[in-house]
C-alpha positions in Angstrom: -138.4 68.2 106.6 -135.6 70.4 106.7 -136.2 73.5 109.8 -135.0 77.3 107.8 -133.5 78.7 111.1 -133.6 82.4 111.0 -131.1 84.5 112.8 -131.8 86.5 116.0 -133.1 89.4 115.9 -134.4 92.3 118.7 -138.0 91.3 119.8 -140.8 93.5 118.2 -141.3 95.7 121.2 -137.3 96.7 121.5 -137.7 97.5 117.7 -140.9 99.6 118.2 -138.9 101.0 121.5 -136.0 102.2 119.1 -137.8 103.8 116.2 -140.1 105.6 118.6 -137.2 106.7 120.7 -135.3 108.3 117.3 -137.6 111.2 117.2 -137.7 111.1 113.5 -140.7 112.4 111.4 -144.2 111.5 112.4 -147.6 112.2 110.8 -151.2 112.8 112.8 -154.0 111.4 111.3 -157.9 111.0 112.9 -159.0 107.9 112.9 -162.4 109.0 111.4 -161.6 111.2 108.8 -159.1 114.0 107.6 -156.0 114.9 106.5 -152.7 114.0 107.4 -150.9 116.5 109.5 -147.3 116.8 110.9 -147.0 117.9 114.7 -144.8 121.1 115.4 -143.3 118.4 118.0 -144.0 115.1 119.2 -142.3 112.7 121.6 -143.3 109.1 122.9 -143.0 108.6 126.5 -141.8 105.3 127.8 -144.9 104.8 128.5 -146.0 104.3 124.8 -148.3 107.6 125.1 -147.2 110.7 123.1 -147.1 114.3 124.1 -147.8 116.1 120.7 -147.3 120.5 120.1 -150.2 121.6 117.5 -150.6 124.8 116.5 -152.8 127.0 118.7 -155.7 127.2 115.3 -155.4 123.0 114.3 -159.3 121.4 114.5 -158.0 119.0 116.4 -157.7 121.3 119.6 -161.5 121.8 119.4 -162.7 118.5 120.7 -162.3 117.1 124.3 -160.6 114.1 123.0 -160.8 112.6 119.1 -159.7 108.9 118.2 -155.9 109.6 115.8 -153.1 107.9 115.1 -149.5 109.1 115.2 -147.8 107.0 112.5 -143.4 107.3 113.2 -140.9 106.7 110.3 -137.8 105.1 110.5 -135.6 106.4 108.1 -132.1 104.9 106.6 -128.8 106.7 107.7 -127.4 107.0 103.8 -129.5 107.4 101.0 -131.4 104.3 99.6 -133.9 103.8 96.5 -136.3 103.2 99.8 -135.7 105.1 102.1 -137.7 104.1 105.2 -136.9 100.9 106.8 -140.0 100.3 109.0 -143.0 102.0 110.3 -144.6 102.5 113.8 -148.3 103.5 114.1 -149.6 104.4 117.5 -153.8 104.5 118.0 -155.4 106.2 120.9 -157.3 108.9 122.1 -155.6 112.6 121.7 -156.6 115.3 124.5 -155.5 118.7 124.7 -153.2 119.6 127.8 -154.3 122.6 130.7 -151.3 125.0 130.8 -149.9 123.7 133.8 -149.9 120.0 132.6 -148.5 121.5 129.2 -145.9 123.0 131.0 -144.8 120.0 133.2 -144.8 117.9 130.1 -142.3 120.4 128.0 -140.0 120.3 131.1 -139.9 116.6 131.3 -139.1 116.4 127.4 -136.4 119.0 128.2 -134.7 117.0 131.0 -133.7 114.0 127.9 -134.5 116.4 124.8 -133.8 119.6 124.8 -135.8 121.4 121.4 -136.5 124.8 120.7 -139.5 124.0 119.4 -140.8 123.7 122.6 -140.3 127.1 123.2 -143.4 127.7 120.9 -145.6 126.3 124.2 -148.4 129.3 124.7 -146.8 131.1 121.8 -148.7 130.0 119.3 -148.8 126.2 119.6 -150.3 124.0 122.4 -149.5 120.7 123.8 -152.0 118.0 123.3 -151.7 113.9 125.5 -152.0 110.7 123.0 -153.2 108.0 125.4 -151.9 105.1 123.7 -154.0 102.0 123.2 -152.5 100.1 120.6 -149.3 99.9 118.4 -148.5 97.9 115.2 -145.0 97.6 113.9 -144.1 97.0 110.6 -140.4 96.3 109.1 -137.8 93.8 107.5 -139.2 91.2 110.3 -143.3 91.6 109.6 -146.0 92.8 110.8 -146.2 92.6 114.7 -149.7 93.9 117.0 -148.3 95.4 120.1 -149.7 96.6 123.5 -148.0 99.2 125.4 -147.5 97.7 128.3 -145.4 95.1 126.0 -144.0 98.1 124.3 -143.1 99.9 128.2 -141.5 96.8 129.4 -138.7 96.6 126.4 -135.7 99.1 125.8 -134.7 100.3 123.0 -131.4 98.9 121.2 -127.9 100.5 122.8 -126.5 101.7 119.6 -129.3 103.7 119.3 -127.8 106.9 119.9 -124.8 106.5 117.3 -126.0 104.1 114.7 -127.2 106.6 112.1 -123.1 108.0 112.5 -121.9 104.4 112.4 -123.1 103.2 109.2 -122.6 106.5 107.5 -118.8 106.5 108.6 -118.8 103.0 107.2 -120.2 103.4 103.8 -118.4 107.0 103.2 -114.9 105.8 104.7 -114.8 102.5 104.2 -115.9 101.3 101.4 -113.7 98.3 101.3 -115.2 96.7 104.6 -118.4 96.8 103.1 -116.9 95.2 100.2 -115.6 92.4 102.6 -119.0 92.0 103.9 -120.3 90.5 100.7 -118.9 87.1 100.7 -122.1 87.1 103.5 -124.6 87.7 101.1 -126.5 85.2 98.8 -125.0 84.6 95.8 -127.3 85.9 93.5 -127.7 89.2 95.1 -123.7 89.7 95.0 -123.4 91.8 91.7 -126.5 94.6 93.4 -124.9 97.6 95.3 -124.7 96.7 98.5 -125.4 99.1 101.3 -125.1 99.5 105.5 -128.8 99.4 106.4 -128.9 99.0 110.3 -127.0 98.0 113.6 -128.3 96.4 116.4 -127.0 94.3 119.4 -128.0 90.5 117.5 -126.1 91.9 114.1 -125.2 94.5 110.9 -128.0 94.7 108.2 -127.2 95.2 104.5 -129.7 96.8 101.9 -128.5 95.3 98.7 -130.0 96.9 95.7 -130.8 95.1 92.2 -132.1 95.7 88.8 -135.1 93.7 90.1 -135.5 95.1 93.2 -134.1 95.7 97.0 -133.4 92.9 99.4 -132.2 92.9 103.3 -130.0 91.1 104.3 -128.8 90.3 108.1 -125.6 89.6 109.2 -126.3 87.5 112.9 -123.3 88.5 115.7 -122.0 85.6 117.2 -123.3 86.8 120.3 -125.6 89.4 121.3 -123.5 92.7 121.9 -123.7 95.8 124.5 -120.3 98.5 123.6 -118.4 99.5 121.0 -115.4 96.5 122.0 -117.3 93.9 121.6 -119.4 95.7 118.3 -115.6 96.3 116.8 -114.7 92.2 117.7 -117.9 91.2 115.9 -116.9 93.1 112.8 -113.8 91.9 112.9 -115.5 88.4 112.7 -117.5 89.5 109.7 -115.0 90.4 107.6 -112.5 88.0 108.1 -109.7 90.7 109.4 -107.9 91.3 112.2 -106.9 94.7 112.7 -109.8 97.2 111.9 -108.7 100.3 114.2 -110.0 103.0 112.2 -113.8 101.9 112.7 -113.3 103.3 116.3 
């Protein structure tokens, strides 16, 4: 029997780490029943557990503490026929905060994130505590259960902070490294549009998109990598060409 080996990839928790950590849209929802609502403001603690701004008026401030769960997009950096390339949901219980616990929590979020929106704290919105107690991840990889101690104990990737810049700098300026790329993919996907989907330290996803559909496809590092030297050596590797200065 022949083993299909499958290349390496960052564990569930480091991927559920990095899509909660790019503060992209997210949608409330109780567990019960109701409708779906978007937060003024949330942000997920390393912790797992999310500190959430409501406005002041929203139903859900009228209970001690309801059952919801905060589902998180991961969105594409260019445009795609799909646009979102995995999904976090995070259950728990979701409490309002006193004003001096509201207070400390906005300060803390302001120390890593500054927003303006947090401004609206006592001015018409109110901060609200999502004790996490469970997480599922799902993306390219599967389907994954997490716990957040699991989810507390990872990190979230290091080209985090610049990916989404990355991959639209390669697509709109260099359209002929991504056209390099494609001697990687499977032959019979080679005549779709291929796309940058995604960086991370084990390798450079593609989105290649067909008549019959989109398919992923990841292109494995030879080595797991931590800064932009090594990330520009890789690509180098990839493509087969030795001087690539302008991808800087």
């Amino acid at each position: 029997m022949t083993e299909t080996r499958h290349p390496p990839t960052p564990s569930p928790a480091e991927r559920a780490r990095t899509i909660a950590s790019r503060n992209s849209s997210g949608a409330l929802m109780p567990v019960a029943s109701g409708p779906r609502v978007v937060p003024e403001l949330h942000h997920v603690h390393p912790s797992g557990s999310v500190s959430i701004l409501l406005r002041e008026e929203h139903p859900l401030l009228g209970e001690d503490e309801v059952a919801v769960m905060l589902e998180l997009a991961d969105p594409a950096p260019v445009e795609l026929r799909e646009p979102v390339r995995g999904l976090l949901w995070i259950t728990g219980w979701l409490r309002p905060l006193s004003e001096a616990s509201a207070r400390a929590k906005a300060l803390r979020i302001a120390e890593t994130r500054p927003d303006p929106r947090l401004l609206g704290l006592g001015h018409g919105a109110r901060m609200c505590w999502l004790t996490a107690a469970s997480m599922v991840l799902a993306d390219a990889e599967g389907t994954h259960s997490l716990q957040p101690h699991v989810f507390s104990a990872a990190s979230p990737d290091p080209f985090l902070a610049y990916e989404a810049e990355w991959l639209r700098h390669l697509e709109t300026r260099h359209p002929d490294v991504v056209g390099q790329l494609t001697r990687h993919v499977p032959e019979e996907l080679r005549d779709g549009r291929i796309r940058p989907l995604g960086l991370d330290r084990f390798g450079l996803r593609l989105r290649v998109e067909t008549a019959t559909g989109d398919h992923d496809v990841r292109l494995a590092f030879s080595r797991p990598v931590r800064n932009p030297p090594q990330l520009a050596a890789e690509l180098r590797r990839l493509v087969g060409c030795p001087f690539l200065a302008g991808l800087r």
